[in-house]
C-alpha positions, 0 to 999 in steps of 0.5 A: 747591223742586223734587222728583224723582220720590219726593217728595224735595226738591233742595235741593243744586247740581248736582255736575260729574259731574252738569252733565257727564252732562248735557252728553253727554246734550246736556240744556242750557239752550237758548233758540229765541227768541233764537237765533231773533232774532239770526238775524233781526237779522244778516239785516236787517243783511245785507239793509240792507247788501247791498241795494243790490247785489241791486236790481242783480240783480234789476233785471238779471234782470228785464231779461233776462227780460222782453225776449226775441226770439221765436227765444229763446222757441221755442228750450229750449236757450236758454231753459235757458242763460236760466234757468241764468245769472239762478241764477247772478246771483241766488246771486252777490247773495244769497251774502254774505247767505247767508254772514252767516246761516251765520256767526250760525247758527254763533256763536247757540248760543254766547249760551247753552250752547255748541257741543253735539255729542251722539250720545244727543240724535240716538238714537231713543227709542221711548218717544216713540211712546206716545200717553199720554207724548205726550199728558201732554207735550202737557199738561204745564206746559212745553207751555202754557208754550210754548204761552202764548210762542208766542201772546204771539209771534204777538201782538206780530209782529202788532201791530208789523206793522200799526204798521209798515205803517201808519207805512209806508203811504204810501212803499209805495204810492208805490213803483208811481209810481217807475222801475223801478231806483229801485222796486226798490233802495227797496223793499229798504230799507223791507223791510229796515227794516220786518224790523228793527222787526220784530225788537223784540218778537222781542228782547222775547221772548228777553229774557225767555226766555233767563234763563227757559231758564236757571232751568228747566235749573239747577231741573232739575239741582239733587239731593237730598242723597242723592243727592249722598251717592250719587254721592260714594259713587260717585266714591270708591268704596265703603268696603268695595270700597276695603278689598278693594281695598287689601288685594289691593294689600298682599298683591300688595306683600307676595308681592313683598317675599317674593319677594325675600327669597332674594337678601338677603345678611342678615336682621336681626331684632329678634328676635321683633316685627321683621326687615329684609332686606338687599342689597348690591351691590359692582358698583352702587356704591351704599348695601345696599338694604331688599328687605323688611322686617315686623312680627310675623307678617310678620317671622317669615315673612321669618325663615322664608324666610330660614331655608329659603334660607340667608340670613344671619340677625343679631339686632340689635334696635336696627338692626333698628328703625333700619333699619324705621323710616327706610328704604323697600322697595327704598330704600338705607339712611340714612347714618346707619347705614353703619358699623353696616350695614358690620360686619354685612356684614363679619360675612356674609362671613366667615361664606360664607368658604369652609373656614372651620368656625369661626364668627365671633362676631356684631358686637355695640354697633353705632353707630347714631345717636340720630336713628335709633334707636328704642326701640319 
């Protein structure tokens, strides 16, 4: 089981943050063999399959080049026009080839990991330039790894080529016996051919190295439980920064409730452990509105702003509970409640009639229904 740098063993899957990081760190698992042998793989089938139109051109070069008349030898400017058109020939030919090669360059990092551009991958890292890490890279498990894969490459392409040319022996040396055309357009073919049987051990090898490839990338990635427990810590926050931070929010929430409070027509209270403040207005059309309401010390503090600013104050412990308890800050009031709410308001405007000395007597027995009282 794999170990990070203190000894602890990473025994757990690597998180998505933790693929993502690695992912814009341009850290995925790659395998340079097999992209490597599609590459060859897609150029001999292009040259098998393009073969024939480039014997054309290279025949036509050949016989433009190889028969000058003396004027044209002497001349550069013609000698330059020469040069200039068999180019062109000879890109015109090997242009569909060129293209199959783009195109399989472009799609070869699909078979593992995926298109990747990553700005961190391209930065300078002088660490690099220290002898000791690169001679410890040199000799680290990785590099003899490479190392023992290089060699086992470089082995079996050899071995294929001399079965190949061995097996082929005879047609290539047939080949100075045959016209020129034909020379050509079957050399081609047995170059393409002999390529393609060059290509197996090239696939042997990706076979083995791509799922490799994988298991080192996936070895790499796993974590130990701490740090999976940090990193959840992380994403989530600390319990005591999310505290603080809930804590602003309330009173944030709290400043504007209070803040509300003056424009209330009334204070409903319990009197003591509740208090709802409420507004009401003609125009709106709509249900009285809870501007604030709190327990305890919030309450008395609502009671006191009220108090300060001349808000009508009632003490109806059981609408005010009702009214706590089924209705959200800046939401109308239930239903429910609309007669009992229409008599306190009805109250508040007799008490602002202006000129009148005697105050009416508190509306007491409000209707409140069973569903929404609360005897807390």
């Amino acid at each position: 089981m794999a170990e990070n740098e203190n000894g602890a063993q990473k025994s757990e899957q690597p998180t998505e943050k933790r693929l993502r990081e690695a992912k814009e760190k341009g850290e995925v698992a790659r395998s340079r063999e097999l992209a490597t042998a599609t590459l060859m793989l897609v150029g001999c089938g292009a040259l098998l399959g393009f073969g024939e139109a480039l014997g054309q051109a290279l025949l036509q070069i050949l016989q433009r080049c190889l028969v000058l008349p003396r004027e044209q030898l002497l001349d550069s400017h013609q000698m330059a026009q020469l040069l200039i058109d068999c180019g062109q020939i000879a890109l015109i030919a090997l242009l569909p080839i060129f293209c199959c090669l783009f195109v399989a360059a472009l799609l070869a990092p699909l078979l593992t990991g995926g298109w990747l551009f990553s700005g961190a991958s391209m930065q300078p890292k002088f660490s690099r330039l220290n002898p000791l890490s690169g001679l410890k890279r040199m000799l680290s498990a990785r590099s003899l790894a490479e190392l023992g894969k290089a060699l086992a490459k470089f082995g079996l392409v050899l071995a294929a080529s001399l079965i190949v040319l061995a097996a082929d022996r005879a047609e290539l040396l047939a080949l100075a016996k045959q016209p020129q055309p034909l020379a050509i357009n079957h050399g081609l073919k047995l170059l393409g051919q002999n390529l393609l049987w060059l290509c197996t051990p090239l696939l042997l090898i990706a076979a083995v190295d791509a799922p490799m490839q994988w298991l080192a990338q996936q070895k790499k990635m796993r974590m130990t439980r701490q740090e999976v427990k940090d990193e959840h810590k992380d994403s989530d926050g600390k319990p005591e920064v999310k505290s603080r931070i809930r804590a602003l929010q309330r009173e944030r929430a709290e400043r504007r409730m209070m803040g509300a409070v003056p424009q209330a027509d009334v204070v409903i209270s319990n009197p003591t452990h509740f208090a709802v403040a409420l507004k009401y207005d003609e125009n709106a059309g709509t249900a009285p509105l809870l501007l604030a309401k709190g327990r305890d010390l919030l309450a008395l503090k609502i009671r006191e702003i009220a108090a300060a600013h001349d808000v009508c104050q009632l003490q109806s412990p059981a609408l005010a509970r009702a009214i706590y308890y089924s209705t959200e800050l800046d939401e109308p009031i239930p239903a429910g409640l609309y007669q009992a709410v229409a008599q306190v308001l009805a109250w508040v405007y007799q008490v602002r009639r202006p000129g009148f000395d005697l105050a009416p007597p508190a509306p007491q027995n409000l209707p409140i229904p069973d569903e929404l009282r609360r005897d807390d």
